[in-house]
C-alpha positions in Angstrom: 186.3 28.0 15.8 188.9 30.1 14.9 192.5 29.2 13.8 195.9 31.3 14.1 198.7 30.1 11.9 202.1 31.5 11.2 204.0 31.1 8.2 207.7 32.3 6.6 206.6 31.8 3.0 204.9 34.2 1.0 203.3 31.3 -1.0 200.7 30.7 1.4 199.1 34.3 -0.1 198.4 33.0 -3.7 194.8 31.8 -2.4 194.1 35.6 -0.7 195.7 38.1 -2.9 194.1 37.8 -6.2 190.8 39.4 -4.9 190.0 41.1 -2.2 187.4 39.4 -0.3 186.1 43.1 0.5 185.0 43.7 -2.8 188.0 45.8 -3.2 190.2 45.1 -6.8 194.0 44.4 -5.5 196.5 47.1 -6.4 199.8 46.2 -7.8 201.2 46.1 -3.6 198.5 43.6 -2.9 199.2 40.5 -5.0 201.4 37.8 -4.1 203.7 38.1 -6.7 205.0 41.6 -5.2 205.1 40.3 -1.9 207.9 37.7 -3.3 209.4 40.6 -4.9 210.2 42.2 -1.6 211.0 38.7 -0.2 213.7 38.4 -3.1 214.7 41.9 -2.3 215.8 40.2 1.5 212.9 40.9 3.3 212.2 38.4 5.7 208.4 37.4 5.9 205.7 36.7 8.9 202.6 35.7 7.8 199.7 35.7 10.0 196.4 33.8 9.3 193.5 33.8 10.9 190.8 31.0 9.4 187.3 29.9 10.5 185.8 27.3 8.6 186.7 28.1 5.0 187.0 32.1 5.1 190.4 33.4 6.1 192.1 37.1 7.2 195.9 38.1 7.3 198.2 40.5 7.9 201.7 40.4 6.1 204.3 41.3 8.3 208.3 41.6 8.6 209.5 38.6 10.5 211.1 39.9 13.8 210.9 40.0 17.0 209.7 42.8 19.8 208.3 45.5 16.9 206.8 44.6 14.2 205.7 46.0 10.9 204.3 45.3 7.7 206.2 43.9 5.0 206.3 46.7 2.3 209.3 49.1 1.2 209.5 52.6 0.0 208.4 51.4 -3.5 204.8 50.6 -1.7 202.2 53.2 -2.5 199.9 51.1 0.4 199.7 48.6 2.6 196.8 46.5 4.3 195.2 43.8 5.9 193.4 40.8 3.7 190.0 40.2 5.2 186.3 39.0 4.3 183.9 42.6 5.4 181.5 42.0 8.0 181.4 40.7 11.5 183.2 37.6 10.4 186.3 39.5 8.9 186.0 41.8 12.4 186.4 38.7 14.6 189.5 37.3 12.4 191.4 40.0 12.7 191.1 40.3 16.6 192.7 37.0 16.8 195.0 38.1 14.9 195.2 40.7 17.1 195.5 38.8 20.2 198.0 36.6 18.9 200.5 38.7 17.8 201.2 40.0 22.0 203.0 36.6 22.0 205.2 37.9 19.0 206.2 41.8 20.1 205.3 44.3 22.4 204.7 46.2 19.5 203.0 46.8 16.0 202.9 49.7 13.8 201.0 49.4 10.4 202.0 52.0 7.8 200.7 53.2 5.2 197.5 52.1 5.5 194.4 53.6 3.4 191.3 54.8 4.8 189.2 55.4 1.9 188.1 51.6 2.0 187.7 51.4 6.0 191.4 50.1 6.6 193.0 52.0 9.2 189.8 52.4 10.9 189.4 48.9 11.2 192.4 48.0 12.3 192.7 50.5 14.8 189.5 48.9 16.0 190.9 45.5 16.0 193.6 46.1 18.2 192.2 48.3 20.8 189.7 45.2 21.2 192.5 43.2 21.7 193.9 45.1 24.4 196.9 47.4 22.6 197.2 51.1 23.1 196.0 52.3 19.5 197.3 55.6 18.2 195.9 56.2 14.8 197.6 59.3 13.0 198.1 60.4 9.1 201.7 59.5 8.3 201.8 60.5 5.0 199.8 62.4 1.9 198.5 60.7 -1.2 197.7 62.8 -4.5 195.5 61.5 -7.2 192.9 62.7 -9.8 189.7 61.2 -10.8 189.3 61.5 -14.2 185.3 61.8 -13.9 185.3 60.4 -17.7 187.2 63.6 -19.4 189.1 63.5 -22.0 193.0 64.4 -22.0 192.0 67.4 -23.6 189.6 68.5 -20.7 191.8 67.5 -18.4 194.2 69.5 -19.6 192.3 72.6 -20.1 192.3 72.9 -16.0 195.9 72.8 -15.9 197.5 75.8 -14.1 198.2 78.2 -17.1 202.4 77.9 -16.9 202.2 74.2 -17.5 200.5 74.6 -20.2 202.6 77.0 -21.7 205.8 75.6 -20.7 204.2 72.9 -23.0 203.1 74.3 -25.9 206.1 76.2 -25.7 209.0 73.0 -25.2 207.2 70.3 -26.4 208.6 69.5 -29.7 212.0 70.2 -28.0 212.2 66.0 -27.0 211.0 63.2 -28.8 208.4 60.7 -26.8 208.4 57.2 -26.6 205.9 54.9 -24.6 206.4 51.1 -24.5 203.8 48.5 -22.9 206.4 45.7 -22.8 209.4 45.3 -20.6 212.5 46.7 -23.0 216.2 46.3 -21.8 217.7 49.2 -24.0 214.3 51.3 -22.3 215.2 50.4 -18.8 218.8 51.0 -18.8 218.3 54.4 -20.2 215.4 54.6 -17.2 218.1 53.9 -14.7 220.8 55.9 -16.2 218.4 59.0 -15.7 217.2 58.3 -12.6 220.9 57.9 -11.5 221.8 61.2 -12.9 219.1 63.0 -11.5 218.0 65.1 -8.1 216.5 62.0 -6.8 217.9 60.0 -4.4 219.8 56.5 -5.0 217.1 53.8 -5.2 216.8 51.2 -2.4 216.6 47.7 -5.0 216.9 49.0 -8.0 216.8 45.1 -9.2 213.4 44.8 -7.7 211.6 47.5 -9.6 213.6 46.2 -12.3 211.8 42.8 -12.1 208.3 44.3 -11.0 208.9 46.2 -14.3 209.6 43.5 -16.4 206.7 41.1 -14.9 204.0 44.1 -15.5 206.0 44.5 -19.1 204.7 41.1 -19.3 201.3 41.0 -18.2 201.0 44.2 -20.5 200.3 47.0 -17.5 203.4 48.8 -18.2 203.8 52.0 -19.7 207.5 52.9 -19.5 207.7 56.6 -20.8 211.1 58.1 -22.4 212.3 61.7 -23.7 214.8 61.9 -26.3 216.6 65.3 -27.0 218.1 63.8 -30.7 219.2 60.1 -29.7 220.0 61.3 -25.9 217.5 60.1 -23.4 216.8 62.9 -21.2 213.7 62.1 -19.0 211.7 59.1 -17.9 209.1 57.0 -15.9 207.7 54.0 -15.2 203.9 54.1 -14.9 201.6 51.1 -14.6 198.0 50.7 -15.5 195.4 48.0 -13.7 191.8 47.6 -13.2 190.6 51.1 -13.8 193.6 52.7 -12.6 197.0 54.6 -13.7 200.3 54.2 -10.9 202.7 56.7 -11.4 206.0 54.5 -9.8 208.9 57.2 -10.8 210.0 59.8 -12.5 213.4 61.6 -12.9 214.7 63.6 -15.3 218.6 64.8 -16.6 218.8 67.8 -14.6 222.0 69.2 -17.2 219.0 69.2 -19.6 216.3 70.6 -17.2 215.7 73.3 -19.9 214.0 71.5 -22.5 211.0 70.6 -19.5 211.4 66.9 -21.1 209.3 65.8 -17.7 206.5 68.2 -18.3 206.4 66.9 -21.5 206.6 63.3 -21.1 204.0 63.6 -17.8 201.2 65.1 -20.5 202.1 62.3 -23.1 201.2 59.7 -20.6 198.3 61.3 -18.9 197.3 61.8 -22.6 198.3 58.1 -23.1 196.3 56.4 -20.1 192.8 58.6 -20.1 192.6 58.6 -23.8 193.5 55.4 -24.4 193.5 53.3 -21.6 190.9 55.6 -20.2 191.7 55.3 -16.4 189.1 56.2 -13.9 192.1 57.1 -11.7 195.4 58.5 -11.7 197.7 58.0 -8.4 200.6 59.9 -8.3 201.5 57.7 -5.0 203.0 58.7 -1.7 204.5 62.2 -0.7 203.3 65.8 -0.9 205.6 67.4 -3.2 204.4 70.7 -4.8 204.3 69.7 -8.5 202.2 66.9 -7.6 199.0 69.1 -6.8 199.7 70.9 -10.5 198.7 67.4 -12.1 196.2 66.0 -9.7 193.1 67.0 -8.0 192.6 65.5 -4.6 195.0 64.0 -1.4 194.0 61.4 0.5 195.8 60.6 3.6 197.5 57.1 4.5 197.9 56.5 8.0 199.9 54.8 10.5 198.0 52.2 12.9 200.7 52.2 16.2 200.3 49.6 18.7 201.6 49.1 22.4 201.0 46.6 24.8 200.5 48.2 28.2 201.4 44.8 29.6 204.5 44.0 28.5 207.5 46.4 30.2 209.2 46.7 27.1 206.5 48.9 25.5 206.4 51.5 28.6 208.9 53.5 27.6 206.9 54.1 24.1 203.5 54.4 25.9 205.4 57.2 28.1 206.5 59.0 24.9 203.4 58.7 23.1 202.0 60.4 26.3 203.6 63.2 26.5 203.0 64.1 22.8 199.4 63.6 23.4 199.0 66.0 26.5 201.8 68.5 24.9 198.9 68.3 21.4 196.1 69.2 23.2 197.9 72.0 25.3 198.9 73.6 22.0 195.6 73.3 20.7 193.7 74.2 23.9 195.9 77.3 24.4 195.4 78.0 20.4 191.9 78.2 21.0 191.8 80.7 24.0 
């Protein structure tokens, strides 16, 4: 018999987030202790577990009411449900599924991967549960698989400017790469990223902490430019099970001559393939041009929309969602002809 429980602690996840139970090694936005990260941050949690016998499945949501959605901020590369493969892990998330109609009239699920079957089955899960399912990419995600080359190699492939901006500004900055958490580091981090083209961070004080905690568990690598004793560029990678995150990166733009970034990206893709040799590189969410110079491949993440036809307050939504759909294929349709 299966069992639906909700909970409004994140501690509850310390049992399911250290392995996948698909086979599937947890990424950095998987594990528990991020989770109380963005609890800390003042997100508000909704846990939903669904448990037969001994084997269990969840979904971590945003409490709420009416819409709900996963419990994840722009600092999330992914998000996705935590369930055993097979029929068994199928049937837990249904009633899941089914339970959550008494919580909202509707869920959307964003950024879910596909590579591992995610979005797919979740679609699947709710459309047997009775929801409207639109399943549509939301969002682009670059990354390069190193295919066991060296930096040099790698490099090699490079578009032809980069690497002559490089060889041409490289002993311009000094580079510095820590594995451990540094306060001096960090501030300079922050004082860059402040001063740069990006825009103001959401909880700067979490990825603060998550950089401190992976400083810790010695997966950070915290890269810095110096022009003299001035830090002019920086970012904040991390490196797990096989894999290199690229988290941020900003440089001074008053010093946007000296390419301190292209510099300091090569000395950490140098960095993780030579030394840490990474199988992967993922350079995260967003299709920004410069990121197809360093990578090789995009993969999409996808948003997993669901409405229950039942409940009134989800018609307006369904009516929307219509229109969109018939307006698509009339486009395409007259595109064709």
């Amino acid at each position: 018999m299966i069992t639906v429980s909700y909970h409004d602690t994140v501690n509850v996840l310390h049992d399911l987030c250290h392995q996948a139970d698909d086979g599937v090694v947890s990424s950095p936005f998987e594990r528990a202790e991020w989770f109380h990260l963005l609890v800390e941050a003042g997100l508000k949690p909704l846990i939903v577990i669904a448990k037969e016998d001994d084997r269990s499945a969840a979904l971590v949501l945003k409490a709420g009411t009416g819409h709900l959605t996963p419990l994840c901020n722009w600092y999330s590369f992914t998000w996705r449900e935590r369930a055993p493969l097979g029929d068994l892990g199928d049937r837990l998330l249904l009633e899941i599924a089914r339970s959550l109609k008494a919580r909202g009239h509707r869920v959307t699920l964003e950024p879910i991967p596909d590579e591992n079957g995610s979005a797919t089955r979740l679609a699947k899960a709710f459309k047997a549960a009775g929801w409207m399912v639109a399943s549509e990419p939301c969002d682009l995600n670059h990354i390069l698989h190193v295919r066991g080359r060296s930096f040099a190699e790698y490099w090699a492939e490079r578009p032809g400017k980069m690497r002559t901006t490089l060889k041409r500004k490289a002993k311009k900055v000094r580079v510095e790469i820590l594995d451990t958490f540094d306060k001096a580091a960090w501030t300079n981090y922050e004082a860059i990223y402040a001063a740069s083209w990006k825009p103001e961070e959401d909880e700067p004080g979490m990825l603060r902490e998550f950089a401190r905690a992976e400083g810790n568990a010695g997966r950070l690598r915290l890269g810095l430019a110096y022009e003299g004793e001035t830090a002019v560029a920086a970012q904040c990678w991390t490196v797990e099970n096989g894999c290199a995150y690229i988290h941020k990166l900003a440089h001074l733009e008053s010093r946007k001559q000296l390419s301190a970034g292209t510099t300091l990206t090569a000395a950490l893709f140098e960095r993780v393939i030579d030394q840490d040799q990474v199988e992967l590189v993922d350079f995260g969410t967003g299709d920004q041009l410069y990121k197809a110079d360093w990578m090789g491949e995009t993969r999409h993440r996808y948003r997993v929309d669901c409405l229950d036809p039942r409940q009134p307050k989800a018609w307006s939504a369904l009516a929307k969602r219509l229109v969109r759909q018939t307006t698509a294929r009339l486009a395409k349709r007259e595109a064709q002809s």
